[in-house]
Structure formats: C-alpha cells, structure tokens
LOTI-159677 format. One record per atom (N, C-alpha, C, O): residue number from 0; x, y, z; residue in one letter. Coordinates in Angstrom, 3 decimals. Example, Ala and Ser with C-alpha at 12.3 -4.5 7.8 and 13.67 -1.06 7.14 Angstrom:
REM LOTI-159677
> nr;xx;yy;zz;rest
> 0;13.190;-5.690;7.800;a
> 0;12.300;-4.500;7.800;a
> 0;13.200;-3.300;7.800;a
> 0;14.236;-3.319;8.465;a
> 1;12.850;-2.250;7.080;s
> 1;13.670;-1.060;7.140;s
> 1;12.900;0.030;7.870;s
> 1;13.409;1.138;8.039;s
END
This chain:
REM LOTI-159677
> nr;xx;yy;zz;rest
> 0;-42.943;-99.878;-52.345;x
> 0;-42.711;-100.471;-53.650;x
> 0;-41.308;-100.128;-54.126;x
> 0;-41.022;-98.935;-54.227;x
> 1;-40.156;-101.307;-54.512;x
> 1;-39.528;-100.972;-54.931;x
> 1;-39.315;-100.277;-56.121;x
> 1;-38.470;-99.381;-56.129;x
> 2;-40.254;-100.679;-57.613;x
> 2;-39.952;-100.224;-58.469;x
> 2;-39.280;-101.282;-59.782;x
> 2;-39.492;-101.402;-60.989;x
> 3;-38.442;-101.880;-58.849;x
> 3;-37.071;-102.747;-59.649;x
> 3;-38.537;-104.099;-60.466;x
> 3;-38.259;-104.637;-61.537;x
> 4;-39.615;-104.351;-59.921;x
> 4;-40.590;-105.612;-59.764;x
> 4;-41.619;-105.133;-60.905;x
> 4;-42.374;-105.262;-59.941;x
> 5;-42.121;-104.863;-61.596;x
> 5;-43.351;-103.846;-61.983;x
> 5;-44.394;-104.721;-62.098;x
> 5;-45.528;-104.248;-62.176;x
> 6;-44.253;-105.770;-62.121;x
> 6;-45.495;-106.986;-62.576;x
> 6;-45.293;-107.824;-60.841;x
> 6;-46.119;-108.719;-60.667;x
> 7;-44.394;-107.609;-59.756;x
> 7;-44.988;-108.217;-58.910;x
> 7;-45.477;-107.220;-57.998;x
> 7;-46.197;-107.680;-57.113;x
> 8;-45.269;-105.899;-57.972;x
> 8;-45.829;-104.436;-57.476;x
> 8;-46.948;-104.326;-57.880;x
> 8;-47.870;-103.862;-57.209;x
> 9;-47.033;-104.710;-58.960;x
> 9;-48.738;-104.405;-59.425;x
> 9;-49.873;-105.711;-59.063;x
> 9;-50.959;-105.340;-58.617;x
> 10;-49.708;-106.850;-59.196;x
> 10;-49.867;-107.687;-58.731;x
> 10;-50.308;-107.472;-57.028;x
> 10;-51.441;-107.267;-56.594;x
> 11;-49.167;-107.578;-56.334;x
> 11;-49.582;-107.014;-54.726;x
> 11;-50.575;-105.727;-54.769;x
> 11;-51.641;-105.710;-54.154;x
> 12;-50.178;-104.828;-55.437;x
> 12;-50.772;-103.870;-54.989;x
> 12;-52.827;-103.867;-55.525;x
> 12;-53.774;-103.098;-55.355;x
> 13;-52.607;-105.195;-56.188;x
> 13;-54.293;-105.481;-57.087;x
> 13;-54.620;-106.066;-55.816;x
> 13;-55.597;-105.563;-55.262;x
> 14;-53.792;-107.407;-54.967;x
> 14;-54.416;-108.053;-54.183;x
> 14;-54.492;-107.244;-52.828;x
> 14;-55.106;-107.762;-51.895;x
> 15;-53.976;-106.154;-52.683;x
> 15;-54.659;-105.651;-51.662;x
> 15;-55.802;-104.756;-51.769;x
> 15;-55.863;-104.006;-50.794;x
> 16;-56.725;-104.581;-52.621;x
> 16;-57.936;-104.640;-53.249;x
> 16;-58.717;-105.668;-53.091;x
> 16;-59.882;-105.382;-53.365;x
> 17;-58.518;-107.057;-52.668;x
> 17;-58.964;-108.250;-52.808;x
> 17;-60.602;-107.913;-51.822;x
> 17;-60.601;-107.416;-50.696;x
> 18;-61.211;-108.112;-52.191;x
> 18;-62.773;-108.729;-51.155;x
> 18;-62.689;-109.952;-51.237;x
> 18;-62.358;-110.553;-52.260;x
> 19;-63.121;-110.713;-49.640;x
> 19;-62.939;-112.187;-49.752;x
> 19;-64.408;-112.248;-48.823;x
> 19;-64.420;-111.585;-47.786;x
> 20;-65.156;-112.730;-49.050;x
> 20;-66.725;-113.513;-48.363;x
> 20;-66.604;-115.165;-48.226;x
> 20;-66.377;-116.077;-49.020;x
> 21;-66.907;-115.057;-46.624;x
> 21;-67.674;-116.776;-46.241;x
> 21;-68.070;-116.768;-46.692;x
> 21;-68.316;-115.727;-47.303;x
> 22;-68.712;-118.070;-47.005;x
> 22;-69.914;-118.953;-47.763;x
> 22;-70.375;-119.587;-46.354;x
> 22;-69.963;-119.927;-45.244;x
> 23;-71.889;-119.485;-47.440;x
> 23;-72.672;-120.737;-46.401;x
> 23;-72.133;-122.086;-45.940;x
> 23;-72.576;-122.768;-45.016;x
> 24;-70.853;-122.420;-46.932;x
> 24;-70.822;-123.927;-46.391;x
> 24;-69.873;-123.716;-45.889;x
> 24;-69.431;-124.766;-45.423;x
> 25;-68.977;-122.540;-45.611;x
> 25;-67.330;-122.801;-44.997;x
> 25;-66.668;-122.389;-45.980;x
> 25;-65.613;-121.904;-45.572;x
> 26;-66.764;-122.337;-47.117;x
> 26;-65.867;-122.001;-47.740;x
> 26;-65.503;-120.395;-48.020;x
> 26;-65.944;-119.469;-47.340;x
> 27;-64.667;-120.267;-49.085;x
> 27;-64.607;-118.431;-49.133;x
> 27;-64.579;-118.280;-51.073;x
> 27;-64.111;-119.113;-51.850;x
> 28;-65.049;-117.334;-51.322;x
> 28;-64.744;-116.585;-52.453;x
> 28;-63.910;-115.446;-52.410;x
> 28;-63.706;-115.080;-51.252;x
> 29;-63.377;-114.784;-53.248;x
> 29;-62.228;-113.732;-53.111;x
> 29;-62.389;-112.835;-54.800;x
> 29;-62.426;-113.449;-55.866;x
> 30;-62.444;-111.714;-54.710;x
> 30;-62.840;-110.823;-56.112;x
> 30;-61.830;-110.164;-56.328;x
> 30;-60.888;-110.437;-55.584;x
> 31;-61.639;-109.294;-57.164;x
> 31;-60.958;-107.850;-57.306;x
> 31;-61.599;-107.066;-58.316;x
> 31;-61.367;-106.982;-59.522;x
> 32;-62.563;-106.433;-57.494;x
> 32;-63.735;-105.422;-58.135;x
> 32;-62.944;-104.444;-59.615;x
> 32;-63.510;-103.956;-60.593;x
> 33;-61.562;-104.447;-59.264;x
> 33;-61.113;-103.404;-60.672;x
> 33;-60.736;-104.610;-62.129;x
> 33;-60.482;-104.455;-63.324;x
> 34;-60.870;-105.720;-61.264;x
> 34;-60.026;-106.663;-62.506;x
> 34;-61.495;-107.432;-62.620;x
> 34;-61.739;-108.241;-61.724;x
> 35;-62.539;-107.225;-63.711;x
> 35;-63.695;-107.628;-64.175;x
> 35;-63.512;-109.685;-64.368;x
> 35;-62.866;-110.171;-65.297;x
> 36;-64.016;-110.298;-63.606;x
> 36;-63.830;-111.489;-63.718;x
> 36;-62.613;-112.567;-63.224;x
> 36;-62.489;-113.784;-63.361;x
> 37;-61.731;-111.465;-62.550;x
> 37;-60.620;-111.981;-61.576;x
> 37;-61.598;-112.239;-60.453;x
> 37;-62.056;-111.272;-59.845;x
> 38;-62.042;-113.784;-60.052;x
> 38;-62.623;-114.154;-59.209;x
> 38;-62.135;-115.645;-58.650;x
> 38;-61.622;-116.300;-59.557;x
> 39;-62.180;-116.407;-57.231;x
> 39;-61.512;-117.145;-56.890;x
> 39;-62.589;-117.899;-55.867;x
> 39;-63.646;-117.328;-55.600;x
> 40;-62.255;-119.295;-55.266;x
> 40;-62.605;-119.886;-54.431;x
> 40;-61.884;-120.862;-53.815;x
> 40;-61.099;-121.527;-54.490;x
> 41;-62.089;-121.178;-51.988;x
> 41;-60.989;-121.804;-51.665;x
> 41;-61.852;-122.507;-50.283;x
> 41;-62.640;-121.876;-49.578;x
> 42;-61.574;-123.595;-50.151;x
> 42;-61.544;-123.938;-48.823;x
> 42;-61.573;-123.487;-47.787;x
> 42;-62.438;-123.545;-46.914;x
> 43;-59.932;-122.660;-47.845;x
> 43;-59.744;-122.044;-46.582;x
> 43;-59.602;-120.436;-47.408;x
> 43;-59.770;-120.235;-48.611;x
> 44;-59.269;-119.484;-46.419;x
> 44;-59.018;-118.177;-46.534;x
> 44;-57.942;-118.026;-47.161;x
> 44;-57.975;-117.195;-48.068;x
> 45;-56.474;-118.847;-46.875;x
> 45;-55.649;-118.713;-47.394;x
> 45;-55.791;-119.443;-49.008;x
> 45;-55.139;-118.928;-49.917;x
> 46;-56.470;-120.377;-49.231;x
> 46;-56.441;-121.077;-50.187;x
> 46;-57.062;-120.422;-51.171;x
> 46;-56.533;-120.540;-52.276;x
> 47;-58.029;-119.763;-51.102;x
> 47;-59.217;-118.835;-51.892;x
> 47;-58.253;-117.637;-52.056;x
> 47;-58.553;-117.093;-53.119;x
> 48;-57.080;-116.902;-51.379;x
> 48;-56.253;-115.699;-51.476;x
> 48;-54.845;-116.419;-52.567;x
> 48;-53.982;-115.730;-53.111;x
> 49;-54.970;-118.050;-52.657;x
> 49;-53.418;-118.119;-53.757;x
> 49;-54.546;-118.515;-54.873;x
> 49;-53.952;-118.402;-55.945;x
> 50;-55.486;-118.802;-55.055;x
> 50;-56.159;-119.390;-56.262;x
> 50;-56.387;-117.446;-56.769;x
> 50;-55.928;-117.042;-57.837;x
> 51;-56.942;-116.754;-56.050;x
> 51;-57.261;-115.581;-56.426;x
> 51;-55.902;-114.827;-57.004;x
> 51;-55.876;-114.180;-58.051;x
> 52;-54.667;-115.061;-56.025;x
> 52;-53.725;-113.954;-56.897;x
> 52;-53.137;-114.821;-58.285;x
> 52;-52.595;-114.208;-59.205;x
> 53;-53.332;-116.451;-58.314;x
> 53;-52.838;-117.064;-60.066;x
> 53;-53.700;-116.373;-60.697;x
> 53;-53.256;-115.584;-61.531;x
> 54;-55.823;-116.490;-60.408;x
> 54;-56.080;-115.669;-61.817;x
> 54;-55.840;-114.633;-61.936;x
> 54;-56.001;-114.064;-63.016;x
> 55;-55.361;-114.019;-60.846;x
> 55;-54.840;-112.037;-61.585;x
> 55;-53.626;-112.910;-62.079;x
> 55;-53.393;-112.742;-63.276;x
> 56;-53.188;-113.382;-61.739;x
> 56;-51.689;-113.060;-62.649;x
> 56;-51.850;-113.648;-63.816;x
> 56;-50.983;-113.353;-64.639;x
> 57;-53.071;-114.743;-64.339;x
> 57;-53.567;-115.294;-65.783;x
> 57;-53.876;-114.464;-66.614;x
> 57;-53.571;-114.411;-67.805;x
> 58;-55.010;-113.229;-65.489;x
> 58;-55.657;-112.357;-66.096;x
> 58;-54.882;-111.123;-66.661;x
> 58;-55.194;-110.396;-67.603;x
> 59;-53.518;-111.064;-65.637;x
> 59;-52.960;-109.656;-66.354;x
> 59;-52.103;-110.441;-67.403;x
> 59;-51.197;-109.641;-67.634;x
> 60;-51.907;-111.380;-68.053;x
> 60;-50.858;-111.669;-68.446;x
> 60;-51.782;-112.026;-70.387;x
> 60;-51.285;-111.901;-71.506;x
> 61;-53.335;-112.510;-69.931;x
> 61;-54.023;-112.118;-71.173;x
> 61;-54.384;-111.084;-71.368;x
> 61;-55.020;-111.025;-72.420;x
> 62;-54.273;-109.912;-70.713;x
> 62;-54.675;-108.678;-70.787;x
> 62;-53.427;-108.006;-72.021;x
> 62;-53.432;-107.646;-73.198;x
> 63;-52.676;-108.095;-71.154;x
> 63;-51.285;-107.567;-71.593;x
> 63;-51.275;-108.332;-73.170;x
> 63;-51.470;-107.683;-74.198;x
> 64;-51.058;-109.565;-73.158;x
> 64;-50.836;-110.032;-74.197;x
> 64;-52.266;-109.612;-75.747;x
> 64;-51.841;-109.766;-76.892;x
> 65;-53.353;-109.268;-75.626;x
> 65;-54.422;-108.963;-76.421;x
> 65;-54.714;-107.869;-76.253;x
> 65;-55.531;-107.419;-77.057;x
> 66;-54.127;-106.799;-74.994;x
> 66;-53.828;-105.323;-75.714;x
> 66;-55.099;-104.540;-74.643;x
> 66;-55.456;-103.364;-74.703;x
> 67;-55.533;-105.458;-73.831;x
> 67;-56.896;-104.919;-73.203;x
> 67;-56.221;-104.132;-72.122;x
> 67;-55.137;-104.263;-71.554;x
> 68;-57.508;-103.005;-71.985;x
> 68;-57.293;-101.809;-70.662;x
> 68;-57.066;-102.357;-69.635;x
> 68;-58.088;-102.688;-69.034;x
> 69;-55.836;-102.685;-69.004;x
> 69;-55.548;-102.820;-67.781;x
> 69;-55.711;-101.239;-66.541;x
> 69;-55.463;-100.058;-66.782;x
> 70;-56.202;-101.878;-65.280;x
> 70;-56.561;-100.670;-64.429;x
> 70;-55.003;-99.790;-63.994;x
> 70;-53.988;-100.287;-64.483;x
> 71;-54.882;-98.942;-63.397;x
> 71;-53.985;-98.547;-63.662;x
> 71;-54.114;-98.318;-61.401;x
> 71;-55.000;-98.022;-60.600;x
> 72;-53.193;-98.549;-61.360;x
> 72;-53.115;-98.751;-59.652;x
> 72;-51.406;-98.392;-59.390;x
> 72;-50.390;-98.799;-59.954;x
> 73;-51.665;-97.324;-58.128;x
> 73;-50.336;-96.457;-57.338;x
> 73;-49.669;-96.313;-58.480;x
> 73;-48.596;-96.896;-58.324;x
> 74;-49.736;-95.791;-59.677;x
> 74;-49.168;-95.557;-60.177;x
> 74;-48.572;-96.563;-61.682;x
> 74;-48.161;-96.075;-62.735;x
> 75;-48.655;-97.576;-61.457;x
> 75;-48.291;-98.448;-62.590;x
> 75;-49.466;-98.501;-63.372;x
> 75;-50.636;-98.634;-63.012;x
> 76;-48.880;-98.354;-64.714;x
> 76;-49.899;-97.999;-65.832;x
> 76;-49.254;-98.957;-66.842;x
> 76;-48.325;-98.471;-67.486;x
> 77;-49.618;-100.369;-67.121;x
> 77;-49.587;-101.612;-67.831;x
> 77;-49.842;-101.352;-69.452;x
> 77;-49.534;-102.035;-70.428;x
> 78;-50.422;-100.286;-69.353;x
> 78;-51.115;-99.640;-70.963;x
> 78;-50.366;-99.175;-71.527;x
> 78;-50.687;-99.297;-72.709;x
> 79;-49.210;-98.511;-71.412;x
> 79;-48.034;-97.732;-71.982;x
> 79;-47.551;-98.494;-73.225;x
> 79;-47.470;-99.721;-73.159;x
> 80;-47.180;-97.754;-74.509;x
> 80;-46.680;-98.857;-75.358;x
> 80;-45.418;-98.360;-75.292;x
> 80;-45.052;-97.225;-74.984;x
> 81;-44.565;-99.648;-75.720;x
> 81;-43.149;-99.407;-75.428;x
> 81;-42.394;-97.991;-76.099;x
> 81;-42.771;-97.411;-77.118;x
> 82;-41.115;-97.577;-75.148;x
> 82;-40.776;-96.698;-75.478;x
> 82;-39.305;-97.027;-76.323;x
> 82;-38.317;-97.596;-75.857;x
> 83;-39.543;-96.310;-78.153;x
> 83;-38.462;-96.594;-78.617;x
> 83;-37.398;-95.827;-79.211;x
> 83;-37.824;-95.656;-80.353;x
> 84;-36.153;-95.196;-79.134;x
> 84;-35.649;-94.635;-79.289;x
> 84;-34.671;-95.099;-81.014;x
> 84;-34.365;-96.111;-81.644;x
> 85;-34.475;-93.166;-81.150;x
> 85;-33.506;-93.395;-82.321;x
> 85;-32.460;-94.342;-82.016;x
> 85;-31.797;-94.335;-80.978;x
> 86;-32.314;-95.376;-83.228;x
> 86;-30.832;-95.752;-83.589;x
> 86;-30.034;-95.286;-83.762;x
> 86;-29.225;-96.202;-83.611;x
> 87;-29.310;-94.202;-84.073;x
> 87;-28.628;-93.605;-84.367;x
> 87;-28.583;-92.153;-83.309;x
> 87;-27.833;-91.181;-83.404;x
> 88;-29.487;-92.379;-82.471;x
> 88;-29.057;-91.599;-80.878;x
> 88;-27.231;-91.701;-80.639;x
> 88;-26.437;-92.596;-80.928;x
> 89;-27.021;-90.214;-79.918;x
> 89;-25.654;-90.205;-79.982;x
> 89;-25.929;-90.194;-78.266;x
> 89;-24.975;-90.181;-77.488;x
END
C-alpha cells in the first residue's frame, strides 16, 4: 500500500475480503462479510467482482457521507474526524 490513495487502498484492501459463490444457474454472487449489505451479482466471475467493488465504493461513500461506522482494515480507519489546527500556528 502506498499510502498516497486512502480511499483506493481501502477499497482493494475490502475486496480482498470478497466471498464470491456459484449459483445454481451459472451465475455468481460476491459479499463482503465486514461491509453489512455490500452484496453483488454477475454473470460471470469477473462481472459479479466489478458490480461488487461499485457497491463498496456506493457503500463507503454513504457511509462516510451520514457519519456511519466504517470497518477499519490494515490500518485505515475512515472514522477519524478531521484534524484541525490553530490559525494562528507559528
């Protein structure tokens, strides 16, 4: 992880968490057991893995925005409120 990314580090680092299951008909579903309702479906394997990483990135982006507990993974912690310094810092 570079560091320089913090929302596409965290992102990767959610989807490699991903569970993905066949279906009976061929198709696949794809989860991420820490992100409650980040859930996906696809045709193919690959298709069910880009539908799955847009809703994390829907999901962290209403998270963030309404203030909800985001999981906190390798280290990036989304929960932090900003850090603000004196004006008048010399």
């Amino acid at each position: 992880m570079a560091g320089q990314f913090v929302l596409s580090d965290y992102t990767s680092e959610l989807m490699g968490c991903a569970i993905y299951d066949k279906l009976e008909d061929g198709t696949f579903s794809g989860q991420i057991p820490d992100c409650v309702g980040v859930l996906a479906f696809g045709t193919t394997l690959r298709a069910c893995e880009a539908e799955l990483r847009s809703t994390l990135e829907d999901w962290i982006v209403v998270g963030v925005t309404l203030g909800h507990r985001l999981p906190v993974i390798a280290g990036i912690d989304l929960n932090k409120g900003p850090v603000r310094e004196p004006v008048d810092a010399v």
